[in-house]
C-alpha positions in Angstrom: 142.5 119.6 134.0 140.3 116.4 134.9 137.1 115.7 133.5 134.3 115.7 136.2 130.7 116.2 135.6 129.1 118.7 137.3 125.0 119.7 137.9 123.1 119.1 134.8 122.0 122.8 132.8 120.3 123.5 129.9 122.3 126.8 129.3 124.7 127.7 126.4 123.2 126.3 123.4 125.3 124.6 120.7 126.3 126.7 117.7 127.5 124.2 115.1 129.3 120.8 115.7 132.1 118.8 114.1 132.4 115.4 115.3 136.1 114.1 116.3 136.8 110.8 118.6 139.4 110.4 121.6 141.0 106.9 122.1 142.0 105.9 125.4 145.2 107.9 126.6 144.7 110.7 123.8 145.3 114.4 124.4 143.3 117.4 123.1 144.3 120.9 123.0 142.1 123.4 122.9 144.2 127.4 122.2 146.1 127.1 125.8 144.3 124.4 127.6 145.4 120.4 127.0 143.2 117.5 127.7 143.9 113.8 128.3 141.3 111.4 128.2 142.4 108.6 131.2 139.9 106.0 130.5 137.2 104.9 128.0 136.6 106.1 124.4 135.3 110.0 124.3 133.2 112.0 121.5 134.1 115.6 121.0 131.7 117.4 119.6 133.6 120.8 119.5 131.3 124.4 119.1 131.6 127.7 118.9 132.3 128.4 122.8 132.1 124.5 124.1 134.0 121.0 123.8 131.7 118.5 124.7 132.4 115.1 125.4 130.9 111.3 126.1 131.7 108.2 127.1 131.6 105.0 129.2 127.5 105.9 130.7 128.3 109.8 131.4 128.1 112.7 128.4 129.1 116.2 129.4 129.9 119.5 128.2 133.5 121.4 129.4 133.3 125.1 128.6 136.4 127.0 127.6 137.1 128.7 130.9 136.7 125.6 132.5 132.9 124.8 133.5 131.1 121.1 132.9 127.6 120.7 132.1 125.8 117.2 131.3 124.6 116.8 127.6 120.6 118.2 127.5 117.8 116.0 127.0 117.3 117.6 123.2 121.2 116.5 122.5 120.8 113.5 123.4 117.7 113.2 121.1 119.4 114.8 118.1 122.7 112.0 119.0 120.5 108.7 118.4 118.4 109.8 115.5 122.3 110.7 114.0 123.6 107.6 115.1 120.4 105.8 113.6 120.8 107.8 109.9 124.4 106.7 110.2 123.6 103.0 110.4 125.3 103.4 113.8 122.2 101.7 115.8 124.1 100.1 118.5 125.7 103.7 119.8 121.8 105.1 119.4 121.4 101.9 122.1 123.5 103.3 124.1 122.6 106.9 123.9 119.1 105.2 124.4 120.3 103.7 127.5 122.5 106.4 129.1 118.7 108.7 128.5 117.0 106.1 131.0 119.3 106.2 133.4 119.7 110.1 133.7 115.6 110.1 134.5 115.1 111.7 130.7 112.2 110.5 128.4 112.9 110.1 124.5 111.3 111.6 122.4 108.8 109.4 120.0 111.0 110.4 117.3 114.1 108.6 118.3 112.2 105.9 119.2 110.8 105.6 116.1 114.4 106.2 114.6 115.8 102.8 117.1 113.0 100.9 115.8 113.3 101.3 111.8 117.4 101.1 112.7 116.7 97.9 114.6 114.8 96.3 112.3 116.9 96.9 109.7 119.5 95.2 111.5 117.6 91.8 112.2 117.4 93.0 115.8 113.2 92.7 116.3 113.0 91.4 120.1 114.8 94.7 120.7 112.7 97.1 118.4 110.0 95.5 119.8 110.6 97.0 122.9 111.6 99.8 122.3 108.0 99.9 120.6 106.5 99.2 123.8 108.1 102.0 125.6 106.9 104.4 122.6 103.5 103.1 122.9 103.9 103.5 126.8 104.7 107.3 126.2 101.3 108.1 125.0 102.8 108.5 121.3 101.1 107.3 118.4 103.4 105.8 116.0 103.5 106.5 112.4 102.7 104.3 110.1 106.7 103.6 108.4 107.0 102.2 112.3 103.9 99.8 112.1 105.4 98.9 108.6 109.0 98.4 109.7 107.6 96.2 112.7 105.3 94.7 110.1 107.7 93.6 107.8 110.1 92.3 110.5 107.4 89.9 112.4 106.4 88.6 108.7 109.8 87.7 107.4 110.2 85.6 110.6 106.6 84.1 109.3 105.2 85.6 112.9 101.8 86.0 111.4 100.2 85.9 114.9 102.4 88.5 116.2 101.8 90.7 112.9 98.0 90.6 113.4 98.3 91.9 117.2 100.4 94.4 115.7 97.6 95.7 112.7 95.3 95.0 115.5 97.0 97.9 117.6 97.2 99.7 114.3 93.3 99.8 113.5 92.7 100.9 117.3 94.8 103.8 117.3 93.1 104.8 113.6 96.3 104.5 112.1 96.0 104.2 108.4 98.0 101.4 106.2 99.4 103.4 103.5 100.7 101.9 100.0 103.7 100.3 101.3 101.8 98.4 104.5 99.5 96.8 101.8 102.6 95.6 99.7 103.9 93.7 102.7 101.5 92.1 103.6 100.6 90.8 99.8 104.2 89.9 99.6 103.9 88.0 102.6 100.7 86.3 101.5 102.3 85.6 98.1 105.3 83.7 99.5 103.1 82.1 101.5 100.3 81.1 98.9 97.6 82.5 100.6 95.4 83.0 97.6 92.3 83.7 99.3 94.2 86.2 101.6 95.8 88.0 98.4 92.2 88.7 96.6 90.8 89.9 100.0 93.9 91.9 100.9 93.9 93.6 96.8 90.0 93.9 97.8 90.7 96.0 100.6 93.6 98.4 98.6 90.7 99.1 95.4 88.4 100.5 98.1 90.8 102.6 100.0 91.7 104.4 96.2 95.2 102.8 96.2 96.0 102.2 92.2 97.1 98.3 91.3 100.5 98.9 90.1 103.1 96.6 88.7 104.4 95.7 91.6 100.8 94.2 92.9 100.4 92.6 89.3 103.2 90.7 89.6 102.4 89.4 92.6 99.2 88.2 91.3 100.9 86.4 88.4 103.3 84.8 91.4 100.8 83.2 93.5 98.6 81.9 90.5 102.1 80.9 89.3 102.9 78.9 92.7 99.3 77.3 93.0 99.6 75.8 89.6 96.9 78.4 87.3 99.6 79.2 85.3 96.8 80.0 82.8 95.3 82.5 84.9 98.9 83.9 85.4 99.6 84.5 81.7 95.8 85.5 81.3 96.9 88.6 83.9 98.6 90.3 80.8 95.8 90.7 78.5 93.5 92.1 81.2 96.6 94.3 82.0 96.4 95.7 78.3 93.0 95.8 78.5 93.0 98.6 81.0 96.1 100.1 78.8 98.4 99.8 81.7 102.1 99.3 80.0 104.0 96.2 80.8 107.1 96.6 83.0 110.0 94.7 84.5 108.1 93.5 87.6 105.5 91.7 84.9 107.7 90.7 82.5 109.8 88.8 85.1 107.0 87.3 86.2 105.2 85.9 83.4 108.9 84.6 82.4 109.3 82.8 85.7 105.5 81.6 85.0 106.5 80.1 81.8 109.7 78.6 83.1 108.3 77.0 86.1 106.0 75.0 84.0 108.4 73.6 81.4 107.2 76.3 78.4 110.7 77.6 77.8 109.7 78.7 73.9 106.6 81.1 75.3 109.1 82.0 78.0 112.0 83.2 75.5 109.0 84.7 72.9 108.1 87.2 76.1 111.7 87.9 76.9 112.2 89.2 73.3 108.8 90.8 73.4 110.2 92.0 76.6 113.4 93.6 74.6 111.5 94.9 72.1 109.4 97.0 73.8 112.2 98.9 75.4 112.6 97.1 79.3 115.8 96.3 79.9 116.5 92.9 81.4 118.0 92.9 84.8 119.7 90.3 86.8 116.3 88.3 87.8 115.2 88.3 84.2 118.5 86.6 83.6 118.6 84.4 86.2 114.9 83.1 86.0 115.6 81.5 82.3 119.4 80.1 83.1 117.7 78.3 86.1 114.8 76.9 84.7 116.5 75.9 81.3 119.0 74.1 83.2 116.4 72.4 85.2 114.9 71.0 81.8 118.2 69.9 80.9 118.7 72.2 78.0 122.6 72.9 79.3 123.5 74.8 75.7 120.8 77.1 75.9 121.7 78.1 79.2 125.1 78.1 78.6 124.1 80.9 75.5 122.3 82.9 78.3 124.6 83.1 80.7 127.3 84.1 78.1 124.9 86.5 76.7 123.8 88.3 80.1 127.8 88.5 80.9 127.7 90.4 77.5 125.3 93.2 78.6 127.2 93.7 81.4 125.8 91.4 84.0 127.7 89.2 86.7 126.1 85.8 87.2 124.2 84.9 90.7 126.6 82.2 92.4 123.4 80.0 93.3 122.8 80.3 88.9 126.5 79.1 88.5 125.9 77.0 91.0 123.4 75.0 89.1 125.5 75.4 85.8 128.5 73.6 87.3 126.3 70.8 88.7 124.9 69.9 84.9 128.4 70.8 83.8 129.9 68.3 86.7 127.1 65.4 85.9 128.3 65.4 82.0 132.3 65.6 83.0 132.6 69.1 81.0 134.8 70.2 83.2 137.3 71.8 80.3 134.2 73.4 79.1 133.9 75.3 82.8 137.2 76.3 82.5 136.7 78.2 79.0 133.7 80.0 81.2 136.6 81.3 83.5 138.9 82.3 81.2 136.1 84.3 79.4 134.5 85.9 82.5 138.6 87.1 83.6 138.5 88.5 79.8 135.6 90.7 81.1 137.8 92.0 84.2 135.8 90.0 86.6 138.8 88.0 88.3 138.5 89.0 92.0 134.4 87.9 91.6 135.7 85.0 89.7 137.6 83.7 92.5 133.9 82.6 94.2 133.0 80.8 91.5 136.5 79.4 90.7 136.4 77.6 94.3 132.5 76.7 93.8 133.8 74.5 91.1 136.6 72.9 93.2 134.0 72.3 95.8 132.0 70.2 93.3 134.9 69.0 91.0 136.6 66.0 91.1 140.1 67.4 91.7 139.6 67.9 95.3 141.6 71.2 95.7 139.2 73.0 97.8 137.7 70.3 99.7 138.9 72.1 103.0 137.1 74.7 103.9 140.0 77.0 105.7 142.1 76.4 102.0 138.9 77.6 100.0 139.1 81.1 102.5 142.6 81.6 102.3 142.4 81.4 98.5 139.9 84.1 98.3 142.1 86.2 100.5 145.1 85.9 98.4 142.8 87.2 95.6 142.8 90.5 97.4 138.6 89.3 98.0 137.9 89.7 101.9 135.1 87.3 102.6 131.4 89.1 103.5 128.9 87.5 105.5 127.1 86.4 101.7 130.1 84.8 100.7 130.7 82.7 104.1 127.2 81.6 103.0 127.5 80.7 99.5 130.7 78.5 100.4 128.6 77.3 103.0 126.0 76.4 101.0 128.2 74.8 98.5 129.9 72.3 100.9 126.2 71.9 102.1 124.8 70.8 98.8 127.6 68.0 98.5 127.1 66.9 102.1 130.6 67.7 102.8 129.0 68.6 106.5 132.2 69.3 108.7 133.5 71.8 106.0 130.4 73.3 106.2 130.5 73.7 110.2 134.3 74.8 109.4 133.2 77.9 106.9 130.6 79.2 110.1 133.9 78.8 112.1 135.9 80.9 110.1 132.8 83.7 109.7 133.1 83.6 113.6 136.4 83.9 113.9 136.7 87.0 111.7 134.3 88.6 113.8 131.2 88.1 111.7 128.2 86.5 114.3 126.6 83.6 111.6 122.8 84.7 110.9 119.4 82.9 111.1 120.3 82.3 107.1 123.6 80.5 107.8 122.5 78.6 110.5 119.7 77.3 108.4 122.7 76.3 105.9 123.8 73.8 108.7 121.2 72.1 109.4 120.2 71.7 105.6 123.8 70.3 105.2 123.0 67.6 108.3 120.1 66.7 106.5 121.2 66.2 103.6 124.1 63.9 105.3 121.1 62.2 106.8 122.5 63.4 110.2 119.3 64.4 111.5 120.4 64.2 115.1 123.1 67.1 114.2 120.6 68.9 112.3 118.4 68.8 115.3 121.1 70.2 117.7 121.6 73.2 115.6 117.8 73.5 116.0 117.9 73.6 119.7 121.3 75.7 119.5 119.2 78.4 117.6 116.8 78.7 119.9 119.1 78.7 123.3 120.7 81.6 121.6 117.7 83.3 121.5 117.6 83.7 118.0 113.4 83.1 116.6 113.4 80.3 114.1 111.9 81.1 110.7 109.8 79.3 108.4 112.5 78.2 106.7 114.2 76.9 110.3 111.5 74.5 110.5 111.4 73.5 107.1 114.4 72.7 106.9 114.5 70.8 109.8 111.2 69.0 108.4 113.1 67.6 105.8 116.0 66.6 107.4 113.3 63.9 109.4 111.9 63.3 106.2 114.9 62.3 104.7 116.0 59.9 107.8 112.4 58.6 107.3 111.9 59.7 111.0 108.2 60.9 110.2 107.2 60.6 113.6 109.0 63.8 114.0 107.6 66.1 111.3 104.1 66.6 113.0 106.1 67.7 116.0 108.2 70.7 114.5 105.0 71.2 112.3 103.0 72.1 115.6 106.2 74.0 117.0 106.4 76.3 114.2 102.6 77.0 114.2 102.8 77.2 118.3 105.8 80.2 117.6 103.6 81.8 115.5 104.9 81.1 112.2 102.3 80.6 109.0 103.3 77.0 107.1 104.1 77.3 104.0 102.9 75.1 101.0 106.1 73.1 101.5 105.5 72.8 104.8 101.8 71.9 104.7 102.8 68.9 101.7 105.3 67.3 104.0 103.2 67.2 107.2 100.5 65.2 104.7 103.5 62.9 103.3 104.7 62.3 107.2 101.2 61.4 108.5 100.7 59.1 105.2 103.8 57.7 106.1 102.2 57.1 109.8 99.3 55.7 109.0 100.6 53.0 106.6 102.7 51.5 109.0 99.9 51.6 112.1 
């Protein structure tokens, strides 16, 4: 019997549905009747009385004694907020476009379901349209839409685009809720926009949303970044003034706080405060005082943490060991980095320690790993398939030596095992051109990005900033400094203390 759609109806509802999936070529057999899909791939989504399948722009129902119906309008609904749930967003695309093209309308619920899904995914030109469209219905979107849009335009540091959005927000009387506030403090935080964050906390005590731990240690953070590292600590006795209990958020923190600005002994007295009082720990805790006690150069302290954390059952952040193998690399203690290895195998952390085995190669001096396609095919004979985080940590790696065509061949290999490099690696690249002092290359990848259609980030132009700075091509920094404002995207302090470095540059030399 061939499959041929027939008149669309709305008859014979479905009973209950198992999902199955026909290859191309593959044969079905339903009691006396046998199928054979001829081309494309085909869902069946078998019921009580129907088979129904889709593929390749058409979705149909075939009843038992032989009649085809088109999938309904509510089917097709119930397949992309599925598909969404199921992390399956580009078949809800799909579904999303085979609606259109049948002349059926979506409902605002699966639109709302495409644009969380696409966000999710990185994918925000596309859940931005689809926002359109649901705004075009006549629908008003939920606020978890606004916030998933929200959060999306601000990690690209689109604040422009974000305040259009809240605009639309406010003129529909939708209401921010907890979790709108919290991203746009934590945007205003990484951005150290202090004056923002006291009007934004402003605006959350009059609406009757409680301060919680979370919007604490924010608080703590930006004093922290804008050098009141008084104020910061100050935070905790106001906090037990108003007898609200110290947490993990504030603890990490104040740590951090203390770190940042050299006092390690007040950092290590709140970390056993921290112990005492029953909060456990976790991996930033850990992290935060390995990183800043190497930074002061105090290698056998951190060396005592990072065997300690290892004992409580925590594996060590490669950008931490990263920083331990540089001061262990600068002193020549390279037979002390391979005790580390043979104690973290001890603990049954071998395929993990493969990473960090080849992040030493890549900054030892035996040259064993110094090609990139080698420093893969190692992992893989670990049994450890490469994810799109470990592509970048190796990338990084070779970045932070300079070791630039090794870094371009790690993206390669990502690409060619079918994983597309991200903003976040791309940004890799041109960091490792800069530091090279190949700003030229660095400045191709630039214009590569945005060919691609992929939006720069903060951190895009950043890093690109710095690569000029480093080739003492100041003239150029003002430039990307205007582009990045121009896309939308809110300098950060980093950003803002180069473009004054640059024009110093310019003006001493006329």
């Amino acid at each position: 019997m061939q499959l041929v759609s027939s008149p669309r109806s709305t008859t014979a509802p479905l009973a209950s549905t198992v999902i199955h999936r026909l290859r191309l070529g593959s044969a079905f057999q339903r009691g006396q009747m046998k199928f054979r899909i001829g081309t494309g791939t085909f869902d069946m989504l078998q019921t009580n009385e129907y088979v129904d399948y889709s593929g390749e722009g058409m979705k149909f129902e075939l009843n038992v004694a032989g009649g085809c119906q088109e999938l309904s309008c509510e089917l097709y609904n119930k397949s992309i907020q599925d598909a969404c749930r199921a992390g399956e967003v580009d078949e809800g695309m799909d579904l999303f476009a085979q609606m259109g093209a049948l002349g059926f309308r979506p409902s605002s619920l699966s639109l709302a379901c495409l644009i969380e899904s696409l966000e999710s995914c990185g994918r925000l030109l596309e859940a931005e349209a689809v926002f359109v469209e649901l705004i075009g219905s006549g629908a008003r979107p939920r606020t978890r839409v606004y916030n998933a849009l929200l959060r999306g335009f601000l990690k690209k540091g689109q604040k422009g685009v974000a305040d259009k959005l809240l605009k639309n927000m406010e003129d529909l009387s939708v209401k921010k809720n907890k979790e709108s506030y919290e991203i746009l403090l934590n945007y205003y935080v990484l951005s150290g926009r202090l004056n923002d964050t006291w009007a934004l906390i402003a605006q959350m005590k009059a609406a009757g949303l409680p301060l919680n731990s979370f919007v604490y240690g924010k608080v703590i953070g930006i004093y922290r970044d804008n050098g009141m590292w008084k104020k910061a600590v100050g935070i905790v006795s106001e906090l037990r003034d108003m007898g609200i209990s110290l947490d993990k958020w504030i603890y990490n923190s104040i740590i951090d706080t203390f770190g940042k600005y050299g006092e390690l002994g007040e950092a290590l007295e709140v970390f056993e405060k921290m112990r005492q009082e029953g909060v456990r720990p976790d991996i930033v805790t850990w992290n935060s005082l390995i990183r800043w006690h190497c930074k002061a150069g105090e290698l056998d302290k951190a060396l005592e943490l990072f065997s300690e954390m290892q004992e409580q059952g925590l594996y060590p952040d490669p950008k931490i060991f990263i920083n331990i193998i540089s001061r262990l690399g600068e002193q020549g203690k390279w037979g002390l980095i391979e005790k580390i290895f043979d104690s973290m195998n001890g603990r049954g952390h071998q395929k993990s320690g493969a990473i960090y085995a080849i992040l030493v190669d890549i900054y030892g001096q035996y040259g064993k790993y110094q090609d990139a396609e080698e420093c893969v095919a190692a992992l893989i004979s670990e049994g450890l398939q490469p994810s799109v985080s470990v592509y970048c940590v190796l990338a990084n790696a070779y970045a932070q030596q300079g070791l630039c065509e090794q870094t371009v061949k790690v993206l390669q290999l990502m690409e060619r095992s079918g994983m597309e490099p991200n903003l976040i690696t791309l940004n890799v690249l041109i960091n490792a051109f800069g530091i090279a002092g190949r700003y030229l290359a660095a400045e191709s990848v630039y214009q590569h990005i945005k060919e691609t259609g992929i939006s720069p980030d903060v951190v895009t132009y950043g890093t690109l900033m710095k690569a000029y700075m480093r080739a003492k091509k100041f003239h150029k920094v003002p430039e990307v400094y205007l582009e990045m404002e121009s896309a939308g995207c809110t300098p950060d302090r980093r950003a803002r203390e180069m473009l004054q470095t640059a024009l110093m540059h310019l003006r001493r030399t006329g």
